[in-house]
Phi, psi and omega in degrees: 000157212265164185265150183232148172267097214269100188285056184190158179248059201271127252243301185268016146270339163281320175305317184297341183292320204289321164309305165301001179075017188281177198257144183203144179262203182218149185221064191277165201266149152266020205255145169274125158328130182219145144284099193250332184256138161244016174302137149330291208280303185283345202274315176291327165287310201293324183297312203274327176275352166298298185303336176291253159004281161322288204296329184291350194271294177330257197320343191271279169353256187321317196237054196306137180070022163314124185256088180241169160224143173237148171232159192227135180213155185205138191228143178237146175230102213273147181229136162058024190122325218247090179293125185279066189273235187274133184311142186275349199193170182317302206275341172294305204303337189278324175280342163327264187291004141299285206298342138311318181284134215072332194249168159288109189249127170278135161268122168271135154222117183247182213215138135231125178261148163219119139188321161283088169088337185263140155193128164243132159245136162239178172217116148253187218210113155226108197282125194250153174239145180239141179285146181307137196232128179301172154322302188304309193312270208331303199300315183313314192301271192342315203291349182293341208037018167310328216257338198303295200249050168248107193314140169057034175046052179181154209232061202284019185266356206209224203299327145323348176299270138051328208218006162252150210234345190203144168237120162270100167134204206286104139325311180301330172294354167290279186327303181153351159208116170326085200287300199310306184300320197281337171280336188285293190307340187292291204307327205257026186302323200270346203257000000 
């Protein structure tokens, strides 16, 4: 399998790769984000192939005729419409995880692998339900800092776990990257 570049330096896309056992360096993208859409969906793809893209121009530079795939991914979580990312603060994550606690929500990740002549992007979608959470819960959670750097103030690999009652889809796509499908599209890259 081809060596891959993982473009973020996000701690639980890398545990996920290392789970699939693939071999990978890490590269994050430095590129400013930019956003033209507000479909979920285009928003996670448009996001994941900047990032992909940058670390693939940076590796063509450094490493010229390299045969690598870098992936690049970014996950979002929408409630009613309304994308949720990582809180800018204490009182987002607390309005956050109100408007969340009881209700369904979907988690986005889209994914772009690039690489020699090649590139595919997706987005999947996994709908998470959260059990109603007091006031008291939230504010302990906040004080935990789990929520602080988390798309929609929550970690469902860690103390969050606590407050969901249900998963439709990819758990891992919750975490932050859909592994399984991104390892099925890898073994079949050359064919």
């Amino acid at each position: 399998m081809k060596q891959i570049v993982l473009a973020s330096q996000s701690p639980r896309r890398r545990e996920l790769l290392e789970q699939l056992g693939l071999e990978f360096t890490i590269q994050p993208s430095t590129v400013e984000e930019k956003v033209t859409s507000e479909d979920p969906v285009e928003v996670v793809r448009e996001l994941s192939r900047q990032k992909a893209q940058d670390v693939a121009d940076q590796m063509e530079k450094e490493h010229p005729g390299h045969d690598m795939v870098v992936l690049g991914a970014d996950t979002i979580v929408v409630y009613k419409g309304r994308i949720l990312g990582k809180p800018a603060d204490r009182d987002d994550a607390e309005k956050m995880l109100h408007m969340l606690q009881g209700n369904t929500h979907s988690v986005y990740t889209g994914v772009t692998l690039i690489g020699k002549g090649k590139s595919v992007t997706f987005a999947e979608e996994t709908k998470v339900t959260m059990y109603p959470v007091s006031h008291e819960e939230i504010t302990w959670y906040i004080e935990t800092k789990e929520p602080d750097d988390k798309a929609g103030s929550y970690a469902v690999q860690g103390l969050g776990a606590r407050f969901i009652q249900k998963i439709e889809g990819d758990y891992n796509n919750v975490v932050g990257l859909p592994a399984g499908r991104i390892y099925q599209i890898l073994r079949n890259w050359e064919e």
